[in-house]
BAVODO-94387 format. One record per residue (C-alpha): residue in three letters; x, y, z. Coordinates in steps of 0.1 Angstrom, whole numbers, plus 5000, padded with zeros to 4 digits. Layout:
ALAXYZ/...
END
This chain:
UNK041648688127/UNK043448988118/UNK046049118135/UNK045349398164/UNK048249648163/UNK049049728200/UNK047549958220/UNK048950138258/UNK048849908286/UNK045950108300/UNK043650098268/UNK044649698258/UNK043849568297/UNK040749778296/UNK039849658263/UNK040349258275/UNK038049378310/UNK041249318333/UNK040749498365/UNK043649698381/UNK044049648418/UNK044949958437/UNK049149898444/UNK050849958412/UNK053849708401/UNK057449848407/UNK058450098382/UNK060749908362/UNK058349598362/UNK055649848347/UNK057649958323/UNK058749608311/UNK055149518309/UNK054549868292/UNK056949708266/UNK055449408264/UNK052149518258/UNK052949738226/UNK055649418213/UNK055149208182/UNK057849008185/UNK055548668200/UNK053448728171/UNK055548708147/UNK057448418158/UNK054248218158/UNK052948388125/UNK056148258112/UNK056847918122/UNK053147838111/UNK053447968079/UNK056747908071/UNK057347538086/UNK053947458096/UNK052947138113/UNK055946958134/UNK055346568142/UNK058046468159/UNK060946268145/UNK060046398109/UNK061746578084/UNK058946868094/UNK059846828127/UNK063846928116/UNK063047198097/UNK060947358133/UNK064447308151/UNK066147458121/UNK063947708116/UNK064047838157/UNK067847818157/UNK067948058128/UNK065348308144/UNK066148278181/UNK070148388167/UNK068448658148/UNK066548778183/UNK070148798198/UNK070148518218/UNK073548318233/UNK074647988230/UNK072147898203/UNK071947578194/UNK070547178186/UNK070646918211/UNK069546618187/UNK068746298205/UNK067045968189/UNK063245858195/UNK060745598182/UNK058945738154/UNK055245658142/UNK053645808110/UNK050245838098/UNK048845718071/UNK045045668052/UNK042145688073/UNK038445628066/UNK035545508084/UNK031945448072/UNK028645308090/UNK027944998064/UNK024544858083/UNK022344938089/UNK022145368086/UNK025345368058/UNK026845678062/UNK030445848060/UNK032345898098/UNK035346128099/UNK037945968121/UNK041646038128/UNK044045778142/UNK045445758177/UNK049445858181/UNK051045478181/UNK047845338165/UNK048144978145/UNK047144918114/UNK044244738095/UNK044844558068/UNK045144788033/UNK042144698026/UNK040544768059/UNK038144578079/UNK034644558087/UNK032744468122/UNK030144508147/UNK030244808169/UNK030044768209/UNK029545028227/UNK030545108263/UNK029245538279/UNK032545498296/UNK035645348299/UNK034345178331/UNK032244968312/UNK034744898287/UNK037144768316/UNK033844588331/UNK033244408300/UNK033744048295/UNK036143968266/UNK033543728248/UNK031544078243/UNK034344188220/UNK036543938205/UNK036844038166/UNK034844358173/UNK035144738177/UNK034544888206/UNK033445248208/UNK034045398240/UNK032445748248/UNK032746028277/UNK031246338288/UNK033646568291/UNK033146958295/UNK034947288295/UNK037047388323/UNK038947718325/UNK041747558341/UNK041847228317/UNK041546998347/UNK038946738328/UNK041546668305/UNK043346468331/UNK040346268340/UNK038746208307/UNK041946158287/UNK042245808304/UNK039545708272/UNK042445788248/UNK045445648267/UNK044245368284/UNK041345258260/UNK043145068228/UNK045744888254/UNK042144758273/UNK040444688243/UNK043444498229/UNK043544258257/UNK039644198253/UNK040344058215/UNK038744338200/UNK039244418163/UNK039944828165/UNK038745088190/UNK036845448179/UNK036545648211/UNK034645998211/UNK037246248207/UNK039046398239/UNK037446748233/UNK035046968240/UNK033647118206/UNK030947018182/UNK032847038149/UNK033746768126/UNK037546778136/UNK038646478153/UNK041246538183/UNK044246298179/UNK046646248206/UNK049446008216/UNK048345648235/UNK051145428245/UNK050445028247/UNK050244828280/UNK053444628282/UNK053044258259/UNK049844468243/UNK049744388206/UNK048144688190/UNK044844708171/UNK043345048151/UNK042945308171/UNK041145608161/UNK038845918172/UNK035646028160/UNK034946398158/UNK032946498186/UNK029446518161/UNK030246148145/UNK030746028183/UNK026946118189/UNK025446038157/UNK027245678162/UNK025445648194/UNK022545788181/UNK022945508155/UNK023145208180/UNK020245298202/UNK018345308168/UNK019345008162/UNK018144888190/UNK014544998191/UNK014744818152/UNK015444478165/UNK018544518176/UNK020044448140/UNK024044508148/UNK025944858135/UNK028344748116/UNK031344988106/UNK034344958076/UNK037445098090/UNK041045158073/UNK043945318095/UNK047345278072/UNK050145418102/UNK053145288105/UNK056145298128/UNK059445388112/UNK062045318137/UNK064545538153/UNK064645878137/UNK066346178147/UNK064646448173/UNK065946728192/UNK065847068217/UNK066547378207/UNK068347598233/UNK069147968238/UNK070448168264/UNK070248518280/UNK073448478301/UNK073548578338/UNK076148828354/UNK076648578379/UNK076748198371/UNK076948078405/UNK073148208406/UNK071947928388/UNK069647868355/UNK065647978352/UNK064547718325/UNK061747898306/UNK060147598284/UNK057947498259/UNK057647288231/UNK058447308188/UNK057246948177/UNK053246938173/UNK050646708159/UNK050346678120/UNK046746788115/UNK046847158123/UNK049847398120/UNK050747358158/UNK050047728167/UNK048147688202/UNK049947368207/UNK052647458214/UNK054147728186/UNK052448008210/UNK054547878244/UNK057047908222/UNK056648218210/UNK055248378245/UNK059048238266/UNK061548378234/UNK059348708231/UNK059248758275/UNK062948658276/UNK064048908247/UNK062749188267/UNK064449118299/UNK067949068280/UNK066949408258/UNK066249598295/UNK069349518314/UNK071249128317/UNK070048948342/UNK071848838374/UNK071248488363/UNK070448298336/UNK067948258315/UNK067647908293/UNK064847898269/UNK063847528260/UNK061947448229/UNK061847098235/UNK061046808207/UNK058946518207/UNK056546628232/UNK053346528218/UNK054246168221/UNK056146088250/UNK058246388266/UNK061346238247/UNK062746598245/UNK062146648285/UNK064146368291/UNK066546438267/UNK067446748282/UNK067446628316/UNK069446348312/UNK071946638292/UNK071846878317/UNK071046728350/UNK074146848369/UNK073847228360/UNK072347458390/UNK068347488381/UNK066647748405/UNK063447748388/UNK061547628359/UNK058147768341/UNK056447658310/UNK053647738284/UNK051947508271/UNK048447578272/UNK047547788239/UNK047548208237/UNK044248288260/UNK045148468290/UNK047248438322/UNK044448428349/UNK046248268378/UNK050148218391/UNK050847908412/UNK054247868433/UNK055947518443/UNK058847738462/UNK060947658496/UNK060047908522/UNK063348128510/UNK061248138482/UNK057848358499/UNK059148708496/UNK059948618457/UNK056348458451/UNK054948778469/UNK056849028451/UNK055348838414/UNK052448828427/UNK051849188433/UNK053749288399/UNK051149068381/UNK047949218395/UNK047949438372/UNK047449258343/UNK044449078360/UNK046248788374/UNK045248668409/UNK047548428431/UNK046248078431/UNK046347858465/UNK047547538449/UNK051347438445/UNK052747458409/UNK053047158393/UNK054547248358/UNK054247088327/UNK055646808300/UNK058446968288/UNK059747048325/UNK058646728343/UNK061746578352/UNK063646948361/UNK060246938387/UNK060446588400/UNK064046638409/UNK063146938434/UNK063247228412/UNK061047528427/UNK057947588397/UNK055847838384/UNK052847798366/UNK051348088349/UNK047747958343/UNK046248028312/UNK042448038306/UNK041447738293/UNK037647748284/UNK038047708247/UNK041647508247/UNK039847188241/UNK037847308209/UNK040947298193/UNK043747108211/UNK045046788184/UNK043046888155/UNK042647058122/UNK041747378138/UNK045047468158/UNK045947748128/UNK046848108138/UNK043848268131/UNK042748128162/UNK044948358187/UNK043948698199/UNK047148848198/UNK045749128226/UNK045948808246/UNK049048688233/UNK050648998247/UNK049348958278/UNK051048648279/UNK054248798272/UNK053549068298/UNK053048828321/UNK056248638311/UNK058148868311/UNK057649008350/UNK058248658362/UNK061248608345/UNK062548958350/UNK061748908389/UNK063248578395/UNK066448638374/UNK067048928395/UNK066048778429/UNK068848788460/UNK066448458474/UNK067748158475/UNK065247948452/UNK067147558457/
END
């Protein structure tokens, strides 16, 4: 995709079909968003740390050179109190992986293994395929159906624009190897988490059931899912003659390794105001070059909170959060929580959800809160954001700031075509509009400009 230079507010929220309600944001507000519309500043950083770092697994030497890299450019933006937080995590690696139908349709299968996946032997290893629609029918299946077998576990998930299958269908990812394992089966291959029809497998992190000994683990691109099952029912109407499948998955864990945050600061006039945690997060998987996931959040909260510190300083502050080691556990959350527990957060707000626009803006506020949430609401009509009716309930990399009774936001982006790419090849920067991506930082940038400025009492 090539880049769209920017355009007036008027001309780029036409061109995206945003409607404009009748009441007009506050002047200062409009201007801000006026700004944000024509800035290329989110752009750039994601252009950037894709090209220049690339992909970010967490605990790698990749991984430090993303925390590197963001010190060094959020300094550069003019940010405060720039810096590393390191902390230590569990790290797992990937390694070789092939699969190929042996018997009785031999035929290539492109696979990719699961975040904390065991190994086969070098060599790989060869079995019959059972396969369950569900993972229902994988947890209603007697272990003497797949003791020394692999178990292929399918789904039906769809497109939402608000992502909420994920929740529902991505129990086939985490919980499927840990209920295979206990069955005694040989590996698991489960139909990618995703909602494309491209030979790009989605990986994604799975953690094993306590006392769990783990077994292969991988996904099959969305296409090899269904030619797989088109495979078995063939085999079936033949006589039943088993599918048998040669698997090698070569991961390894490498112990401890070093992780870390990356913070920066637009410093408040009045610290007794409290903090606005504006979050996101710099590791990513290994497969793509992390733009959607997450190097656009990132991009989208340094990009919003630059032009609020550029207008004037905010009454209070403003922490940006590029967390680590999201993708396969929340260490960096937890890091930072258990760093900065006793501080005074007032509210917290993260994007993690690719580039595509903000269609929606969710509140979890006290009732101090309802003149703020009305005021942000109204600011962001404009850019064709309607107020949802559902409480916030924030993300990952915010999850323990939110559990401990810190008032959310959640800017909802559309998710329709999230899923196509989320954990796979594809997640490369050609894929964001940036007319969108500005719309983002628009968006951003009234919320945070509002609530750092707010006389309500948020906590």
């Amino acid at each position: 995709m090539q880049k769209i230079r920017s355009a007036p507010l008027a001309l780029a929220l036409s061109a995206m079909s945003l409607s404009t309600p009748a009441m007009a944001a506050p002047p200062d507000v409009a201007g801000l968003q006026e700004k944000a519309m024509a800035d290329e500043i989110a752009w750039d950083f994601v252009s950037d740390l894709t090209t220049e770092v690339g992909p970010r697994p967490a605990g790698t030497a990749d991984e430090a050179r993303g925390r590197d890299w963001a010190v060094a450019r959020l300094k550069a933006l003019g940010f405060a109190n720039v810096r590393a937080e390191p902390y230590i995590m569990p790290t797992w690696v990937r390694g070789a992986e092939t699969a190929k139908v042996v018997a009785p349709f031999p035929q290539t299968l492109i696979v990719t293994a699961l975040g904390n996946s065991g190994a086969t032997p070098a060599n790989g290893l060869e079995a019959e395929v059972v396969y369950f629609p569900t993972i229902a029918d994988l947890e209603a299946a007697a272990p003497d159906r797949l003791k020394g077998k692999i178990a292929f576990v399918s789904h039906a998930m769809k497109a939402t624009q608000d992502g909420s299958s994920y929740g529902y269908f991505g129990i086939v990812r985490r919980q499927g190897p840990s209920i295979a394992a206990k069955k005694g089966a040989a590996a698991i291959l489960i139909r990618s988490i995703g909602t494309d029809n491209h030979r790009t497998p989605h990986t994604g992190v799975q953690m094993w059931a306590e006392g769990v000994t783990p077994i292969p683990a991988a996904a099959l691109s969305v296409p090899d899912a269904e030619n797989l099952e088109r495979m078995l029912r063939k085999a079936q109407m033949k006589g039943g003659k088993p599918v048998r499948v040669a698997l090698t998955l070569t991961p390894r864990f490498i112990g401890d390794q070093a992780s870390g945050n990356v913070i920066a600061e637009v410093p408040g006039t009045d610290p007794a105001a409290g903090i606005i945690v504006a979050a996101c997060h710099l590791d990513s998987w290994d497969l793509g070059t992390g733009a959607i996931d997450d190097g656009a959040g990132c991009a989208i909260a340094s990009a919003a909170a630059r032009l609020v510190m550029k207008n004037e300083r905010p009454r209070r502050t403003i922490r940006l959060l590029l967390a680590g080691s999201e993708e396969v556990g929340g260490f960096g959350a937890r890091a930072y929580f258990a760093a900065h527990k006793e501080e005074r957060h007032v509210l917290a707000l993260e994007s993690d959800f690719g580039a595509d626009r903000v269609w929606r803006v969710d509140f979890k506020f006290p009732a101090a809160g309802a003149p703020l949430a009305a005021r942000i609401a109204d600011a962001l009509a404009p850019l064709g954001i309607g107020k949802g009716s559902q409480p916030a309930g924030g993300g990952a990399d915010i999850a323990p700031l939110v559990a401990a009774g810190v008032p959310v936001i959640d800017l909802q982006q559309d998710g329709t075509r999230y899923f196509d790419l989320h954990h796979t090849a594809d997640d490369t920067l050609d894929k964001i509009d940036p007319a969108q991506l500005r719309q983002n930082v628009a968006a951003w940038a009234t919320v945070l400009a509002l609530a750092a400025n707010a006389d309500e009492q948020l906590r």
